[in-house]
C-alpha positions in Angstrom: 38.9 134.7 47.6 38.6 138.1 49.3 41.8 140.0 50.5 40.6 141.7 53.6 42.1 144.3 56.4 41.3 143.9 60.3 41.0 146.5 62.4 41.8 145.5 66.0 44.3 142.7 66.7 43.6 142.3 70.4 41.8 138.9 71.7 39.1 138.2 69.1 40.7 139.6 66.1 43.4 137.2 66.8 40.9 135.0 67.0 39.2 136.0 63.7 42.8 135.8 61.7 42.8 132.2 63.4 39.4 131.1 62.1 40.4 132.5 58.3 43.6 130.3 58.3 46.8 131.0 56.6 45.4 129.2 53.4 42.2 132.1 53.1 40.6 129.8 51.1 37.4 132.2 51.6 39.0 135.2 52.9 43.1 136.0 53.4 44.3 139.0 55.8 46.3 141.2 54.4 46.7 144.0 56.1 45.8 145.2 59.8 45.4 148.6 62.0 46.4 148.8 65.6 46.5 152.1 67.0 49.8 150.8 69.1 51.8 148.9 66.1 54.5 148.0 68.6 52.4 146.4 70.9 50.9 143.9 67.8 53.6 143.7 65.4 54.3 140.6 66.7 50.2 138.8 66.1 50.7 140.7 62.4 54.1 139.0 61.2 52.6 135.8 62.2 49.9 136.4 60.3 52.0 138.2 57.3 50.3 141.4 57.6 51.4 144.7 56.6 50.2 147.0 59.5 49.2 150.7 59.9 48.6 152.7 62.8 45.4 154.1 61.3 42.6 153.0 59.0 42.7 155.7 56.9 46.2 154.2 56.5 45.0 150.8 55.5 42.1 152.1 52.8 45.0 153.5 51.0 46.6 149.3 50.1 45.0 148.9 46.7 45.4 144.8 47.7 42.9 145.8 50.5 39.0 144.9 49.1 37.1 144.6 52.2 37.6 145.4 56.2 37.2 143.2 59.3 36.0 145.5 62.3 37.1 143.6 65.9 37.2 146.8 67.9 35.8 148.2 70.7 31.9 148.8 70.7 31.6 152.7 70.5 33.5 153.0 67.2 31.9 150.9 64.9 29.5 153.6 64.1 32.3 156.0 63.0 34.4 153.3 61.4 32.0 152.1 59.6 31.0 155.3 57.7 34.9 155.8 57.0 35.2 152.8 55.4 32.2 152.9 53.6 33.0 156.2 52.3 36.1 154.1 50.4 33.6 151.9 48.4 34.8 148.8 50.5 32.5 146.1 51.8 32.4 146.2 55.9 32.1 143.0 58.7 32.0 144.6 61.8 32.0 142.1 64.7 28.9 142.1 67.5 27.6 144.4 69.3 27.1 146.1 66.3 26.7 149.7 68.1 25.1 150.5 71.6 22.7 152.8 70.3 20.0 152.5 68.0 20.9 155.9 66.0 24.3 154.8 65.5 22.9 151.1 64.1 21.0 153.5 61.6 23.6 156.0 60.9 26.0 153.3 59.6 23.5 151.4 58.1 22.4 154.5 55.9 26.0 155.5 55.2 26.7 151.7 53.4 23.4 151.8 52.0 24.6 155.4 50.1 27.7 154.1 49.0 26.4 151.3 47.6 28.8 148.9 49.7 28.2 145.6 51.8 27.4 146.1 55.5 28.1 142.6 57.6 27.7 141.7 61.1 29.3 139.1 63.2 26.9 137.6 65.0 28.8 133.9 64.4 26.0 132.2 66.3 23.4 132.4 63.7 25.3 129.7 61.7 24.6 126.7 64.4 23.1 124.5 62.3 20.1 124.5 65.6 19.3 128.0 64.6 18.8 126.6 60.7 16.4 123.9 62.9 14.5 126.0 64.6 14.0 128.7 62.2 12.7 125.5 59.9 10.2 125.0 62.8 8.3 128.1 63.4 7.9 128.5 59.4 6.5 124.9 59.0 4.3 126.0 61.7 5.5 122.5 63.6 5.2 124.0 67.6 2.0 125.8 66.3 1.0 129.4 67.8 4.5 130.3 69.8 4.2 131.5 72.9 7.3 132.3 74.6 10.8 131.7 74.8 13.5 131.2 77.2 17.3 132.3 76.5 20.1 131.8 78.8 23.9 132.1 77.8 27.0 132.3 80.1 30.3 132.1 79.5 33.3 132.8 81.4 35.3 134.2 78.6 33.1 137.5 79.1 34.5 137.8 82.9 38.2 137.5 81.5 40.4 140.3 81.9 41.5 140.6 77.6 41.3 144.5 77.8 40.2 147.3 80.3 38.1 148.4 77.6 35.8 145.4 78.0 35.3 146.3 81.7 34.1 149.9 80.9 30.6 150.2 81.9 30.3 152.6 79.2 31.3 150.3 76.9 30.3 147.1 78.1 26.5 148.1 79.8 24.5 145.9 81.5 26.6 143.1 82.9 26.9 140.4 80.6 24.3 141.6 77.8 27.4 142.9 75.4 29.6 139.7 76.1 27.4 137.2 75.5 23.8 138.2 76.2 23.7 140.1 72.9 24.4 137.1 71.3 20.8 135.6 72.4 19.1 138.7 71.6 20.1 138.2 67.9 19.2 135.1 68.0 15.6 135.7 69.3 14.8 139.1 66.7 16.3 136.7 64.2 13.3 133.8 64.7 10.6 136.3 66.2 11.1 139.4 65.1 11.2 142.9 66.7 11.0 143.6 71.0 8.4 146.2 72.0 9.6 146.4 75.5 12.1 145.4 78.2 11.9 145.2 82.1 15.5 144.0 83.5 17.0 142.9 86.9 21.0 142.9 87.3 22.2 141.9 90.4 25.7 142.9 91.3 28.2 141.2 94.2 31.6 141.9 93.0 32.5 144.7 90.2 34.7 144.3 87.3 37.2 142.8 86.1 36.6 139.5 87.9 32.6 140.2 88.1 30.0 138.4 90.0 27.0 139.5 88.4 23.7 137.9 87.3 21.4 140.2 84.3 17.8 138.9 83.7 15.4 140.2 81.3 11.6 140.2 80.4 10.8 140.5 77.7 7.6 141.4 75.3 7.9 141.2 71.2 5.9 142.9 68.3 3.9 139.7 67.8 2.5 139.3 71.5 5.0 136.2 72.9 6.4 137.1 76.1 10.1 135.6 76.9 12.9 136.0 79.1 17.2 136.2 79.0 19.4 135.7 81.4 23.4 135.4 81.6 26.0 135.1 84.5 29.1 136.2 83.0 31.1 133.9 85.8 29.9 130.5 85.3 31.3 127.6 82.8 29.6 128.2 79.4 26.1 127.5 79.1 23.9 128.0 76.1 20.3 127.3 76.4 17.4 128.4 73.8 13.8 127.3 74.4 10.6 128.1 72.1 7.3 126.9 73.4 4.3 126.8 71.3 0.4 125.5 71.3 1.5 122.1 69.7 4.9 121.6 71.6 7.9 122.7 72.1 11.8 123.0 71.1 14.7 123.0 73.3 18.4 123.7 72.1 21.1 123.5 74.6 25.2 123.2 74.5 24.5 125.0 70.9 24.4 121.0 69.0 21.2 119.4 71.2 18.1 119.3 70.3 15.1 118.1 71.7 11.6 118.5 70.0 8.7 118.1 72.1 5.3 117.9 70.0 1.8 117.3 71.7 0.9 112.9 71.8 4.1 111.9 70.6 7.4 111.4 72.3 10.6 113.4 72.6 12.3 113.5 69.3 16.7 114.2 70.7 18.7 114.8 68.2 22.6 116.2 68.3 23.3 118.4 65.4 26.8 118.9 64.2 29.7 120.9 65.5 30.8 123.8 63.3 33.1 126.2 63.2 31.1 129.5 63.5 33.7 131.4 62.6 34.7 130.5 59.8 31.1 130.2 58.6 30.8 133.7 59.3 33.7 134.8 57.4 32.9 132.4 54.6 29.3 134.1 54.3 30.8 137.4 54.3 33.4 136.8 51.0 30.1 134.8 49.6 28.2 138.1 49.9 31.0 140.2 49.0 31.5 138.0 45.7 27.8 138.1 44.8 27.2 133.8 45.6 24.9 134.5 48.3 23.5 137.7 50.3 24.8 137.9 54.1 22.0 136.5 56.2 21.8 139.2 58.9 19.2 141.6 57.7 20.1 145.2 57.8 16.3 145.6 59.7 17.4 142.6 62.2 21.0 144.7 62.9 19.0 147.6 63.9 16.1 146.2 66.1 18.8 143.9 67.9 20.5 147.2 69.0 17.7 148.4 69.2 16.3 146.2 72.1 19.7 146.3 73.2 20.0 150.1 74.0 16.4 149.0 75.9 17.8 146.9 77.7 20.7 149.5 79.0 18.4 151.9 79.7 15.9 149.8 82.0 19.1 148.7 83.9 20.2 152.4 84.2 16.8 153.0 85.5 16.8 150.2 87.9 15.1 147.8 86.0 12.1 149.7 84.8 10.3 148.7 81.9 11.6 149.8 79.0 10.1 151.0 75.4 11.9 150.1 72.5 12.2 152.3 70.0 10.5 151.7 66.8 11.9 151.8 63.5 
């Protein structure tokens, strides 16, 4: 079991404390940073945490061995070369940065300090992405083709802190909510983007945005695909692959429904999990040597970096987009 710090105790690091459980059987919070202590000390006595205004603060609890990033998205990069610097292992939640020189800065700095770098990409542990993944390497859908990514959810429209609402922080409508998400998920089972062209389509500004964010999309390999997201509808979660020999369809994260050339529609539902828990679970199994984390440190740096694509076609009014190579 892993005694862990979290930095940030707003709206998902609650939620992150919340998925741990008081028991930590994998992981127990110990200690947690909030820049405003007497706006949290509340969330950290529920939780029994000490709590510091500062991390610097927190690294110095010897009962501290690893750190829980939940804040906003522009200082991962520096927080995660801080704590590296103390020899502690590192989750930092999703986006991981919002540019690709910051993916590789703190990527380098864990990598010189010899220390764990993990990123909180919960999705990847729907046991649909363990389905698919099986799939494409059994060659089942032969060549692939393209794919089709859409994920909405409202929670990304909700108004948890002004920082989410900062176009500086939160580019491109719904891509660091949710869409990001999807883009994981798509470098994760076909590799690298080469290039981006985007349409986002504003009618009312945030915090209660009406917004729509569509992307083309071309990858390394030659498939084509595209992304969408609407950050005000109900949740939605839809992830197509289509291939010479048929084709695989996951929706509302547990169906499945395989589509293979002369033979009928396979449906299958897949079970529920708790992602979050998974996530933190895979983390103190990485941490403890049982198992490396399954997020690539190549994968974290070509998601942002078709991410910071992404922003930049939108900021250019959709044109299309290099990505930057590694």
């Amino acid at each position: 079991m892993i005694r862990a710090g979290m930095v940030g105790l707003g709206w998902w690091g609650k939620r992150l404390l919340e998925a741990a459980g008081p028991a930590g059987e994998h992981i127990r919070f110990v200690h947690a940073v909030s820049p405003r202590p007497d706006l949290r000390r509340d969330v950290a006595e529920a939780h029994g945490l000490r709590l510091s205004p500062t991390i610097a603060a927190m690294l110095r609890d010897p009962a501290v061995e690893a750190v829980v990033l939940a804040t906003p998205h522009s200082m991962h990069a520096d927080q995660i070369v801080e704590v590296a610097a103390s020899g502690k292992p590192i989750l930092c939640e999703k986006p991981f940065t919002l540019k690709r020189a910051d993916a590789v800065r703190a990527v380098r700095a864990c990598e010189q300090a010899g220390v764990l770098l993990a990123l909180g990409h919960n999705r990847r542990f729907l046991p649909a992405l363990t389905e698919l993944k099986r799939l494409i390497a059994d060659g089942a859908l032969g060549r692939l083709l393209h794919v089709e990514g859409h994920i909405s959810n409202q929670n990304s429209s909700g108004n948890f802190a002004a920082w989410r609402h900062d176009g500086a922080e939160s580019p491109a409508g719904g891509l660091t909510g949710t869409g990001v998400h999807m883009l994981d998920c798509f470098v994760n089972l076909l590799g690298p983007v080469r290039r981006v062209t985007t349409q986002l389509l504003t009618w009312q500004a945030p915090p209660d945005a009406l917004d729509s964010l569509s992307v083309l999309l071309e990858f390394r390999n030659g498939m084509s695909g595209t992304l969408a997201t609407v950050r005000v509808t109900p949740v939605t979660w839809r992830l197509h692959l289509f291939g010479t020999a048929g084709n695989a369809e996951n929706h509302d994260q547990t169906e499945l429904a395989l589509r293979l050339t002369g033979k009928p529609v396979e449906r299958r539902s897949l079970p529920e999990v708790d992602t979050l828990r998974l996530e933190l679970q895979a983390f103190a199994d990485a941490v403890e040597g049982r198992a490396p984390y399954p997020i690539p440190y190549d994968q974290m740096i070509d998601t942002v970096a078709a991410f910071e694509a992404i922003t930049r076609s939108v900021a250019a009014g959709g044109r299309t987009t290099e990505v930057e190579g590694r």
